[in-house]
C-alpha positions in Angstrom: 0.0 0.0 0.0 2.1 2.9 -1.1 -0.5 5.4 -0.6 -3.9 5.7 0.7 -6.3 5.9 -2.6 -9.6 7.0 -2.6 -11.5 6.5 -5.6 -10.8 4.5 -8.9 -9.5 7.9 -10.3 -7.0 8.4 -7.5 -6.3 4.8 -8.2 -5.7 4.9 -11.9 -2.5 3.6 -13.1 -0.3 5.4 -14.8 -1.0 6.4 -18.2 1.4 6.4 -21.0 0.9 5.0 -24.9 4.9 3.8 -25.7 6.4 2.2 -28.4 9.9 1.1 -31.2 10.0 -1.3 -33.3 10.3 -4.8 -34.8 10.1 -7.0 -38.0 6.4 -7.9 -39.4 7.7 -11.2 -40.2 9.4 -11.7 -36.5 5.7 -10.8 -34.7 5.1 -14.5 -35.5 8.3 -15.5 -34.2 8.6 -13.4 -30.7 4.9 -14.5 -29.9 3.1 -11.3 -30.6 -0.7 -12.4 -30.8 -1.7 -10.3 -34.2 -1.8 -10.6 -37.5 0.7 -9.9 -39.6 1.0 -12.2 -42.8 1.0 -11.3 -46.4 -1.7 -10.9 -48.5 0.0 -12.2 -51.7 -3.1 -12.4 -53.3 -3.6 -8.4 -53.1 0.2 -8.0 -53.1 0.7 -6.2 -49.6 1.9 -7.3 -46.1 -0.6 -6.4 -43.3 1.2 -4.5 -40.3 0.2 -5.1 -36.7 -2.5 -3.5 -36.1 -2.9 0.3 -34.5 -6.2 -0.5 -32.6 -5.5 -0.5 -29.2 -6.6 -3.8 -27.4 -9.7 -2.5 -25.2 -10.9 -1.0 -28.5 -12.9 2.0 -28.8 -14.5 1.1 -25.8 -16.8 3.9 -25.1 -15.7 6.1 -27.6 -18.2 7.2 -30.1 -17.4 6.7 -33.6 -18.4 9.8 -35.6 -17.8 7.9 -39.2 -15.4 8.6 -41.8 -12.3 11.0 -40.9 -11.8 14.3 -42.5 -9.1 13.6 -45.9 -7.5 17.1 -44.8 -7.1 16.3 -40.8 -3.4 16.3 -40.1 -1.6 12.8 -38.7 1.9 12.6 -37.3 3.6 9.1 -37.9 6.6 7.0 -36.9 7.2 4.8 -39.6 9.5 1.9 -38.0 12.5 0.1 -40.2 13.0 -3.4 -39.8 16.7 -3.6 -40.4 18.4 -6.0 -42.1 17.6 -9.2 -40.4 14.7 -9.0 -38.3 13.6 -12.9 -38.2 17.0 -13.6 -37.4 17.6 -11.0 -34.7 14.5 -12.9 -32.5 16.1 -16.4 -33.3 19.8 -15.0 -31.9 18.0 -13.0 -28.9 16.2 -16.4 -27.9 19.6 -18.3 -28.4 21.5 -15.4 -26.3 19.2 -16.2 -23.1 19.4 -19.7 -23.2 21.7 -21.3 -20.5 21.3 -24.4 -21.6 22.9 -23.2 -25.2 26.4 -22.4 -26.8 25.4 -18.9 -27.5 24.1 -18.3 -24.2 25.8 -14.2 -22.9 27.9 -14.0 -26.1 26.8 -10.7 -26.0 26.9 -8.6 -29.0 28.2 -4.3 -28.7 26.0 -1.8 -29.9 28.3 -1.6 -33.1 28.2 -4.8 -33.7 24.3 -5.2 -33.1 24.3 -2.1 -35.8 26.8 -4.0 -38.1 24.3 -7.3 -37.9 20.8 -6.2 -37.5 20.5 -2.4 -37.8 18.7 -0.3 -40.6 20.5 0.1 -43.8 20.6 3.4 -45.9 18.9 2.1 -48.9 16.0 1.0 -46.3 15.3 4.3 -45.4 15.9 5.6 -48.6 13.3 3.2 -50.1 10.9 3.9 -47.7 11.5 7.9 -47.4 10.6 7.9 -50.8 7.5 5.5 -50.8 6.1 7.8 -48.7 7.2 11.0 -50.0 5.3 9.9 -53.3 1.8 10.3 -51.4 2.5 14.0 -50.7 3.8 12.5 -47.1 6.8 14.7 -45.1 9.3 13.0 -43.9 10.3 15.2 -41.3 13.5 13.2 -39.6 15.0 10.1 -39.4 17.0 8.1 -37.5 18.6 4.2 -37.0 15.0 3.3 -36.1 12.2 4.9 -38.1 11.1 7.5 -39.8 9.0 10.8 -38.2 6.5 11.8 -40.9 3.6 14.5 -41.8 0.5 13.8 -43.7 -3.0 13.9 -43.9 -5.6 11.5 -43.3 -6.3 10.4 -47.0 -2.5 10.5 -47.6 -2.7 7.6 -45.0 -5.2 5.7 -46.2 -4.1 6.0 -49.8 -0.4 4.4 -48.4 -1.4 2.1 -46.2 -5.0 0.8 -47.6 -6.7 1.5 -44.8 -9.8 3.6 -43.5 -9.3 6.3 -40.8 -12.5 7.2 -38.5 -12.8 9.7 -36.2 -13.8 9.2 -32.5 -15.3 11.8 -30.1 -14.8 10.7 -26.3 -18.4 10.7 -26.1 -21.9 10.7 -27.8 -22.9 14.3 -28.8 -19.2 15.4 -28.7 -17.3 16.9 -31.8 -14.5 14.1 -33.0 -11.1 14.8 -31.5 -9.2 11.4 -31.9 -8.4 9.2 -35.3 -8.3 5.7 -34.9 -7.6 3.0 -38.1 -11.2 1.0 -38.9 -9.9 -1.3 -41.3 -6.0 -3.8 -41.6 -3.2 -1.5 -42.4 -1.1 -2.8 -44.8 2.2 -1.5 -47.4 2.8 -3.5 -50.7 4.8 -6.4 -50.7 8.2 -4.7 -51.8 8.1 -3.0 -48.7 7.1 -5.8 -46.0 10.6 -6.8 -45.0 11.4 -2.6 -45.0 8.7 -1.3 -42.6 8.1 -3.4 -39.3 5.1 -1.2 -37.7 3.8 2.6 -38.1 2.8 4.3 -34.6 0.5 7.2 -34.5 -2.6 5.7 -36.4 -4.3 5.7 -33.2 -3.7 9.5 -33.3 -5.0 10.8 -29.7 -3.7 14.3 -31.2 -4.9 15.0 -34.6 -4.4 18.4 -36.6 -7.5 19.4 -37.2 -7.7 22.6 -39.6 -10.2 25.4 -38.3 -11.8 26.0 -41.8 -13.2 23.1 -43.5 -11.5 22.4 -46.4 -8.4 23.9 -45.6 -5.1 22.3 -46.2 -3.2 20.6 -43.3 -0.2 22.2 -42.5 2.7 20.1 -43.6 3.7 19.6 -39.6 5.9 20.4 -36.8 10.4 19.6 -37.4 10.8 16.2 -35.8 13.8 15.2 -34.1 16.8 13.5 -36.0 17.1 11.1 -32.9 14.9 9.6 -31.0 13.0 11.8 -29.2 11.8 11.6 -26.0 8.4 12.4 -24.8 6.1 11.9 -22.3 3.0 12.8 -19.8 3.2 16.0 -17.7 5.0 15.1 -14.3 2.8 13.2 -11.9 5.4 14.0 -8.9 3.7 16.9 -7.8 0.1 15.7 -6.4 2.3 12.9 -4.7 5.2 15.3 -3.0 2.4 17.7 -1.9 1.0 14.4 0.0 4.0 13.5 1.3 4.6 14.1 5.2 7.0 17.0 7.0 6.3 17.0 10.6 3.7 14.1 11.0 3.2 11.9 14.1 4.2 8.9 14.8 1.8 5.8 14.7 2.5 2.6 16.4 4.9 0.6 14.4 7.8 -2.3 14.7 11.1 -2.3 14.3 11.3 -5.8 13.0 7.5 -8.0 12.2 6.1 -9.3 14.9 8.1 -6.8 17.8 4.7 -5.1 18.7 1.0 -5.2 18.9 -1.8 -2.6 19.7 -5.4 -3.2 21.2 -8.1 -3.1 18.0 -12.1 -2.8 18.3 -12.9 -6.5 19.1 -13.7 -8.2 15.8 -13.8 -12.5 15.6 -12.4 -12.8 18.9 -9.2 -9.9 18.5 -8.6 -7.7 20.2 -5.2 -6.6 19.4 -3.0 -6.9 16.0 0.6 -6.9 15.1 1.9 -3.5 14.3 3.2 -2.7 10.3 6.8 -2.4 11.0 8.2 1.3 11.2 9.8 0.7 7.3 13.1 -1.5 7.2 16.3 0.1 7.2 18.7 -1.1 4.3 21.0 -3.3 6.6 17.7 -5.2 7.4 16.9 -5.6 3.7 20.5 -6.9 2.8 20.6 -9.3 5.4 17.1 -10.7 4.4 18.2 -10.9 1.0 21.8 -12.5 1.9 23.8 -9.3 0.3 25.4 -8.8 3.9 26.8 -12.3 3.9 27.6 -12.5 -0.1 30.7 -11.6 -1.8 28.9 -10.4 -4.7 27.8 -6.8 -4.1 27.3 -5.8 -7.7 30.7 -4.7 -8.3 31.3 -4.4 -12.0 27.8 -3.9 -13.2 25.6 -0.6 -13.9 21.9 -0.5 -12.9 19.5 2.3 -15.1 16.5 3.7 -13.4 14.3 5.5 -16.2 11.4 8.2 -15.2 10.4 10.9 -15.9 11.7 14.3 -14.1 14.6 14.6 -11.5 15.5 15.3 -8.4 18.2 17.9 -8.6 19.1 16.5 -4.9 18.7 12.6 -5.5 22.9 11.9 -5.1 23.2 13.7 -2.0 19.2 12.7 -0.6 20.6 9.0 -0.8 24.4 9.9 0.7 22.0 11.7 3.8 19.9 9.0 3.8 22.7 6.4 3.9 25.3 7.8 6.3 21.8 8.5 8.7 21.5 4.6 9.2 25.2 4.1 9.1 26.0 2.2 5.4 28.4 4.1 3.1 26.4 6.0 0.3 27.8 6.3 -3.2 31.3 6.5 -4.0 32.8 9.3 -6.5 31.4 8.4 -9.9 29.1 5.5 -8.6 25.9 7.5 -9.5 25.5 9.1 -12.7 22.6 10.9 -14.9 21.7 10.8 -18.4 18.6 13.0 -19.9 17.9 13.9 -23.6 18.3 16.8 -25.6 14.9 18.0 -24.6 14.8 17.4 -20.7 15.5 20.5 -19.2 13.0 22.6 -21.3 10.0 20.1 -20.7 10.5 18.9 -17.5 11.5 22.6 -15.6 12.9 21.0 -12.4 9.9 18.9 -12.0 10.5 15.4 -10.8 9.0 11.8 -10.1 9.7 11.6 -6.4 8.9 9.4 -4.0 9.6 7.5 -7.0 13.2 8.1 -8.2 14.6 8.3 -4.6 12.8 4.7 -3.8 14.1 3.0 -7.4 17.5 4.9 -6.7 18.1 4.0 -3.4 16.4 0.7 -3.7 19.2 -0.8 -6.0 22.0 0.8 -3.7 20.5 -0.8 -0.6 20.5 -4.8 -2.8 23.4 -3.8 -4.7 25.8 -1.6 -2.8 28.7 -2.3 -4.9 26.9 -1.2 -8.5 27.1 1.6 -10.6 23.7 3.2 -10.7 22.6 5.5 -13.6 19.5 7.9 -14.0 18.0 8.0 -17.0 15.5 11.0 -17.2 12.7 10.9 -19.9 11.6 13.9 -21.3 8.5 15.7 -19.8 6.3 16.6 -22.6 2.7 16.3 -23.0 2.1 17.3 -26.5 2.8 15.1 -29.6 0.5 13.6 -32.3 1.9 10.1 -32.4 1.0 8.7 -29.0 1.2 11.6 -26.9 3.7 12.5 -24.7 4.1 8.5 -23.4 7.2 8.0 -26.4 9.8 9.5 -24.3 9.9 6.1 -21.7 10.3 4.6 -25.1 13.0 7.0 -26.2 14.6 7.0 -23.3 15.2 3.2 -23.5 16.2 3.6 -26.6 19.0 5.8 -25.9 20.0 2.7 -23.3 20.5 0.5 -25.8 22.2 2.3 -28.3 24.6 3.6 -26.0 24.9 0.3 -23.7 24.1 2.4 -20.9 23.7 -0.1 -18.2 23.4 -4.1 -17.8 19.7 -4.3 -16.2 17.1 -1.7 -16.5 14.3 -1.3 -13.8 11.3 1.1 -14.3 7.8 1.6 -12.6 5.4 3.1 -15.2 3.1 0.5 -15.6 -0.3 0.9 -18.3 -2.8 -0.3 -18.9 -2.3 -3.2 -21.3 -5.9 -2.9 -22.7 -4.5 1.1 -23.7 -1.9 -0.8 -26.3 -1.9 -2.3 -29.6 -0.1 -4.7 -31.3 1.6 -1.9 -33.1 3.2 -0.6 -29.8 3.6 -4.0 -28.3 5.8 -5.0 -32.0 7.5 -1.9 -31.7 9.0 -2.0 -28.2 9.8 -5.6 -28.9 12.2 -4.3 -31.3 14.2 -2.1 -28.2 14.2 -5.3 -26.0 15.5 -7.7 -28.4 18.2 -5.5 -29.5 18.6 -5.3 -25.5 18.5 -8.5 -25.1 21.5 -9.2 -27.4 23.6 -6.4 -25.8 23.0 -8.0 -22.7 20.9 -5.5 -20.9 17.5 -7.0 -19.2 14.4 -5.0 -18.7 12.5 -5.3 -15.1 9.2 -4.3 -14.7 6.6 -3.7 -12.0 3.4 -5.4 -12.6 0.8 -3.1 -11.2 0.1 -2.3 -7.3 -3.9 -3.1 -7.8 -4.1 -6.9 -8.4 -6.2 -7.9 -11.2 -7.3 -4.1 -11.7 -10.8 -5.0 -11.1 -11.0 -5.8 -7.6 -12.4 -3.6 -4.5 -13.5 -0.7 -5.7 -13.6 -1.0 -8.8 -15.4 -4.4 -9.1 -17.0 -5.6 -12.2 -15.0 -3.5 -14.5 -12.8 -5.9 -16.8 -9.3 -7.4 -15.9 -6.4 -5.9 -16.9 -2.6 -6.5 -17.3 -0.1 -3.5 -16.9 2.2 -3.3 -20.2 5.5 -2.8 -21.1 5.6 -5.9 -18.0 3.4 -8.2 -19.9 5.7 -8.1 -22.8 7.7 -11.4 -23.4 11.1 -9.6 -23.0 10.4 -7.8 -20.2 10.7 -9.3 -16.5 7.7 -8.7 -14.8 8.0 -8.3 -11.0 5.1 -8.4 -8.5 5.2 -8.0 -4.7 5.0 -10.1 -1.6 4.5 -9.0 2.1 8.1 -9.9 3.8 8.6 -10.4 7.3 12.1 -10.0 8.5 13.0 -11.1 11.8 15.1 -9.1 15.0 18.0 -10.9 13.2 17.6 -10.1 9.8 16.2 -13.3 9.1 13.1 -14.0 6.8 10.5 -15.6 9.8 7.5 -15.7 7.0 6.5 -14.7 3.6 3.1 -14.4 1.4 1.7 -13.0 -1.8 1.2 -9.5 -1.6 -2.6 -8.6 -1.7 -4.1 -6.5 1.2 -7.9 -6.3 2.1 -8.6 -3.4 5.0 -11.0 -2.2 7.1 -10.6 1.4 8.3 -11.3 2.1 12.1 -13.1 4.9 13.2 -11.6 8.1 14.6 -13.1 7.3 18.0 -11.4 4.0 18.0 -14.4 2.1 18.9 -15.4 0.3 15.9 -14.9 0.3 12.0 -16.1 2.4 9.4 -16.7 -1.2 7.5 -17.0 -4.5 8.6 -13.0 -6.5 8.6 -12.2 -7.7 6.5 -12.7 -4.8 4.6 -12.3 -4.7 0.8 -9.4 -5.2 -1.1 -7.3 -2.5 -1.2 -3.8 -2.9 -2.9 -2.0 -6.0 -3.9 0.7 -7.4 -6.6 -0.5 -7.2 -10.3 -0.8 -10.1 -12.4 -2.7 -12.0 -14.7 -3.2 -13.2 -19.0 -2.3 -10.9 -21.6 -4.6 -10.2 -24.3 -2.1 -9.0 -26.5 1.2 -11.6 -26.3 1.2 -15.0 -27.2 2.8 -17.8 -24.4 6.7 -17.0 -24.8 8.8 -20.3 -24.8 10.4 -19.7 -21.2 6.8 -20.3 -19.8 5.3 -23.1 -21.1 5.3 -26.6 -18.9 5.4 -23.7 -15.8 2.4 -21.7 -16.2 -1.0 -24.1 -15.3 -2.4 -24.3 -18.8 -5.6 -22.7 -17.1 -4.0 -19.7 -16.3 -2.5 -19.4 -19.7 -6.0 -20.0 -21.3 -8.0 -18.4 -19.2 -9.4 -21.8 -17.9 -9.4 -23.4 -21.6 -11.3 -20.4 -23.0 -9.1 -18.9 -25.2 -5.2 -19.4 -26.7 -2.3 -20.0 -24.5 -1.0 -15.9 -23.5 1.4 -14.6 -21.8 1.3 -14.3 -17.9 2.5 -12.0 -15.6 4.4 -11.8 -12.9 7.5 -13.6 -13.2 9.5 -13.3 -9.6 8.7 -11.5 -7.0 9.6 -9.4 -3.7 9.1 -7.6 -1.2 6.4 -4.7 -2.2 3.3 -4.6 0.7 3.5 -1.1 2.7 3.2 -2.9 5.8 6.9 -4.3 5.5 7.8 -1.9 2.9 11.6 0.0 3.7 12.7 3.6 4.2 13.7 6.3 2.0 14.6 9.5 2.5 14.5 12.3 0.2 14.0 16.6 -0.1 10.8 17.7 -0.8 9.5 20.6 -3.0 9.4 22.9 0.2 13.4 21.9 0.8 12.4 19.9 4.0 14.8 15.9 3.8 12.3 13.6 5.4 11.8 9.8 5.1 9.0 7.5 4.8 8.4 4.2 3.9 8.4 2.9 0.2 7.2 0.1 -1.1 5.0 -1.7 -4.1 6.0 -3.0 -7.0 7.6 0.0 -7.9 9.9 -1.4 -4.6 10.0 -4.9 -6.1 11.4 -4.2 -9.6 14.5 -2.5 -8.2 15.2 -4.7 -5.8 15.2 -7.4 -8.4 16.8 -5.2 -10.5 19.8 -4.9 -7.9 19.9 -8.7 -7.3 20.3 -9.1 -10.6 23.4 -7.0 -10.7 24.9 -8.9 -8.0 24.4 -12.1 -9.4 25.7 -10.6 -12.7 29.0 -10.1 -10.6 28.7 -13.9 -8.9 27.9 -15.2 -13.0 31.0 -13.0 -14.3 28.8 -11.7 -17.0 25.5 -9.4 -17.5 22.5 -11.7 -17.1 20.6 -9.9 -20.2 17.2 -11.4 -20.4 16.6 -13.3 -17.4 13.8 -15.4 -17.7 14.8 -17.9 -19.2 17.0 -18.4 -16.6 14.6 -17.6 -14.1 12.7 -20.1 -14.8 14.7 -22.8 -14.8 15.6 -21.9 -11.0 12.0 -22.2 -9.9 12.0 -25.3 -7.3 15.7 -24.7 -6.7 16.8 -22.9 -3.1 17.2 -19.7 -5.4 13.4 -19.0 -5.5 11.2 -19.6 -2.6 7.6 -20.9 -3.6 5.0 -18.6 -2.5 1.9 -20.4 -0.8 -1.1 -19.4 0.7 -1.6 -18.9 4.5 -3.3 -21.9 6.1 -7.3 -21.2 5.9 -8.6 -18.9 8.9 -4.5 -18.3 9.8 -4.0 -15.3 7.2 -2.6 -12.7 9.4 -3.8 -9.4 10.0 -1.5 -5.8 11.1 -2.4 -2.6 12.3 -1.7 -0.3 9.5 -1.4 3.4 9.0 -1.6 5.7 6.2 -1.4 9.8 6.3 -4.7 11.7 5.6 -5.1 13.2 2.3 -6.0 16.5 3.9 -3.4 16.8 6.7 -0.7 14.7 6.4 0.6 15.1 9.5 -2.3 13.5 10.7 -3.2 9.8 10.2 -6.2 7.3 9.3 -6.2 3.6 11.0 -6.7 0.4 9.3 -7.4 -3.3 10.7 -5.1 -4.6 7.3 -5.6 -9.0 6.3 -3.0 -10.1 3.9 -2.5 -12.7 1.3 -5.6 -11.4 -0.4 -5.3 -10.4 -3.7 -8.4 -10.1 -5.0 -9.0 -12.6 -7.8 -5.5 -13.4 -7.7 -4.2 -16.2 -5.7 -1.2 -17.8 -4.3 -0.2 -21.3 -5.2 2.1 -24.1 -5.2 3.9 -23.8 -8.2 3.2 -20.8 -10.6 0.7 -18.6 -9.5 -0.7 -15.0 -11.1 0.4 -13.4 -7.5 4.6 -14.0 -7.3 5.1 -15.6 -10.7 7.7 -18.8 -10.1 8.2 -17.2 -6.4 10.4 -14.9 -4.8 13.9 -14.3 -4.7 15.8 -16.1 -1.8 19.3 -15.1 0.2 20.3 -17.7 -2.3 19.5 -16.1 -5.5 22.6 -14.5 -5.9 25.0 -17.5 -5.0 23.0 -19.6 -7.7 24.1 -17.4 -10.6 28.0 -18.3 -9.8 26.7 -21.6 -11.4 25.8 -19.8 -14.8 
């Protein structure tokens, strides 16, 4: 329970439409559920489709889109080898193969798989001949200009136009029909993102020409939503009291209003302090600290005080904080104009600190995505993408961890085939990409019941390592004394302190995301370990993609410290936690083991996996019937955080999601053990 949330709105993931690129002919390959096959009969390849997976949902559909309305494209180049790139990425993260972490440079990736000239020259000038403006270009794709019948002359398709709702004037263009290029160009063009144009030029005169559009950038540019810090920092305590809490689980209890028999409940523990977290997680007693591997954190914003926040924070519980030239920045050529100083905190100081609590010893570098919110291709959500981008074509660390979750049902196969491109590329460069999987379970528990389950994307994508959360009790000595699937139901107690403003349990409040994709096929690293029924949604449907895959510690009732300076210049600290908390420290343990394996791990599930029922991953089960336990928990008061709300909390209930020998929608394979790390010297 990172913070207290309110309604579905103050609940709402984070939004953000992302995307880069891959080969129409690899989809098939990498296990991307859409079509993409040629029509030889008609002489064009169709492209993955632009429609985003929920649909139109309740968007009304106004008909046929103005020819003159103005569109802003990435057109994405396949390279020279894009079947083959999948094949040697799989082969890459195999341990059981020959080719397992022969790891390729960025030069050499470029030298092997990367566009050629005559590819964007072909396809500059295929679209130039519809009246098109290319506007830049780089090694991936192509920013372009047109207008909506230029679009659907090129890519035989028909372009509607959406109003948000009935009665409304049309403000959004979304493809009705397959989107296809001819034939000569279906090994050239891999997928086109902006056809779900949220952004549309739309000319104030009928009949007016579009205006031939905006300069683009000549390298990938990033862009994304406005910052989201700000309604968080202005929550965040300065001089609040205390509640009742523990020092370690179990060290304390409080008297409750008498429900079933109780009368009193464990406390939430006060937040751990690092040393607690490394000896739980065995970096304390390891040799293998990180040393010689480089973490990336990528949000938006930054702290302009994160370095020294985390060497305050650090020397205030006694552990050195980062040596000269251990923590390091990167931003694009438009961060400081878009962002102004704004930054992502709690966020960046909990991923940041995070990994140098698990991985003491590794080089840590912050990769800042732009802060824009304009942009006719996706909005300003392409700057995560960009920014990623920039990571692999620079090699800028080994593992990558980042909190942005979406919405899968928001994506389309076009995004999902285009950021498949930035992870494979990844993959054979040796970099991994960790993921939270969502802090609301199946999105569709508690109060927002009834509405459909969802996934959170880039995590559900099969080269991505998706991380939920579990609730983590460490001992007075460090040691792990219990662990369970993190999924919370609470019932909040009155002011007076008599009674409960709902019956206990509660509802379900927060809990580890998880669950089937709709939009990727079963990847080959889960099959004979994900129960077939979770995969098919109980025989309904095709084998999917599942998320999580590992897990950690992510509940707010044994969630860890942080310390950072807030917008008013006051340092303070306060517990973080969710998977936002779990991906890093993954993240982290994945750099150690890299130092224990003597090489990057790259994509890791494959690997993963194969360690489930080994003493590397501990097999998440649920609490004994009538035995789950229960914690008095606190949370600060929307209106005066100094103040706080009480809450009689249950855990190991994750709304649909459940625990379970074996695989389970909760932890994935399990959580990672004080072994993890040792195992990898192995590999």
């Amino acid at each position: 329970m990172p913070q207290q949330s309110s309604s579905p709105a103050a609940r709402r993931l984070r939004a953000g439409r992302l995307a880069a690129v891959a080969a129409t002919a690899a989809l098939v390959a990498a296990g991307v559920a859409a079509p993409a096959a040629e029509a030889a009969s008609q002489g064009r390849t169709e492209l993955p489709s632009g429609i985003p997976q929920g649909g139109s949902g309740t968007l009304a559909d106004t008909g046929a889109a103005p020819g003159n309305w103005g569109m802003s494209l990435r057109v994405y180049l396949a390279g020279k080898d894009p079947v083959g790139m999948v094949r040697a990425a799989q082969r890459g993260a195999d341990p059981s193969g020959h080719d397992y972490a022969h790891y390729l440079t960025p030069a050499q990736f470029d030298q092997r798989y990367g566009t050629t000239a005559a590819q964007t020259a072909k396809v500059s000038d295929w679209l130039t001949g519809f009246g098109m403006h290319v506007t830049g270009a780089n090694a991936h794709y192509l920013t372009v200009t047109a207008t909506v019948d230029q679009v659907q002359r090129a890519f035989a398709t028909s372009m509607h136009a959406y109003a948000w709702q009935s009665g409304q004037p049309p403000q959004l263009l979304r493809p009705a029909s397959a989107v296809s290029v001819p034939a000569a160009l279906g090994h050239d063009i891999s997928t086109v993102l902006g056809l779900d144009d949220g952004n549309p030029v739309i000319p104030d005169t009928p009949g007016t020409a579009a205006p031939a559009g905006a300069a683009a950038p000549q390298a990938p540019a990033p862009r994304t939503t406005a910052p989201r810090a700000a309604a968080r920092q202005s929550a965040a305590p300065t001089t609040a009291a205390t509640p009742p809490c523990s020092q370690w689980w179990g060290q304390n209890s409080s008297p409750i209003p008498a429900v079933n028999g109780r009368t009193s409940a464990i406390d939430a523990v006060c937040g751990y302090t690092p040393q607690q977290l490394r000896d739980a997680y065995g970096v304390t007693s390891s040799q293998y600290t990180g040393k010689g591997r480089t973490v990336a954190v990528v949000l938006d914003g930054a702290l302009p005080t994160m370095e020294a926040d985390a060497d305050k924070f650090f020397a205030a519980h006694g552990v050195p904080g980062f040596a000269p030239g251990q923590y390091s920045e990167n931003f694009g050529p438009d961060f400081a104009a878009s962002c102004r100083g704004n930054s992502d905190a709690p966020e960046e100081p909990l991923d940041v600190e995070t990994l140098h609590i698990a991985a003491p010893d590794a080089k840590v570098v912050y990769v800042g995505a732009d802060c824009t919110s304009t942009g006719g291709y996706g909005g300003g959500s392409l700057a995560f993408l960009d920014a990623h981008t920039r990571i692999v074509d620079q090699h800028l660390a080994d593992v990558v961890t980042d909190s942005f979750p979406t919405r899968e049902d928001g994506d389309s196969p076009a995004t999902v085939a285009a950021w498949d491109q930035v992870f494979q590329q990844g993959a054979l460069e040796g970099i991994g990409f960790d993921y939270s999987s969502g802090d609301y379970g199946d999105g569709a528990s508690g109060e927002d019941a009834g509405s459909p389950r969802y996934v959170t994307f880039p995590a559900s994508d099969q080269w991505a390592t998706s991380v939920g959360g579990t609730t983590l009790e460490i001992g007075k000595n460090g040691q792990v004394t219990g662990e369970l699937g993190w999924g919370n139901n609470a019932a909040q107690i009155n002011p007076q302190g008599t009674g409960y403003l709902t019956p206990p349990p509660g509802q379900f409040f927060m809990g580890s995301g998880g669950g089937r994709s709709n939009l990727v096929s079963e990847p080959w690293y889960q099959k004979n370990t994900v129960p077939s029924a979770l995969a098919t949604d109980g025989g309904t449907g095709p084998a999917r993609r599942v998320q999580p895959d590992i897990a950690a510690d992510g509940d707010r009732a044994t969630g860890w410290l942080i310390g950072f300076t807030t917008p008013g210049g006051a340092y303070h600290e306060e517990i973080g936690a969710g998977t936002s908390g779990s991906s890093p420290l993954i993240a982290a343990l994945e750099a150690d083991a890299g130092q224990a394996a003597g090489h990057a791990l790259g994509f890791a599930n494959p690997l993963i996996y194969k360690l489930h029922n080994t003493p590397a991953i501990r097999d998440i089960v649920p609490a004994p019937a009538g035995q789950e336990p229960w914690a008095l928990t606190f949370l600060p008061k929307w209106d005066d955080p100094t103040a706080f709300n009480s809450y009689l909390t249950q855990f190991d209930q994750d709304g649909s999601l459940k625990t379970a020998p074996g695989y389970d929608e909760v932890t994935g394979v399990g959580s990672a053990t004080a072994d993890f790390v040792r195992s990898f010297a192995r590999h």
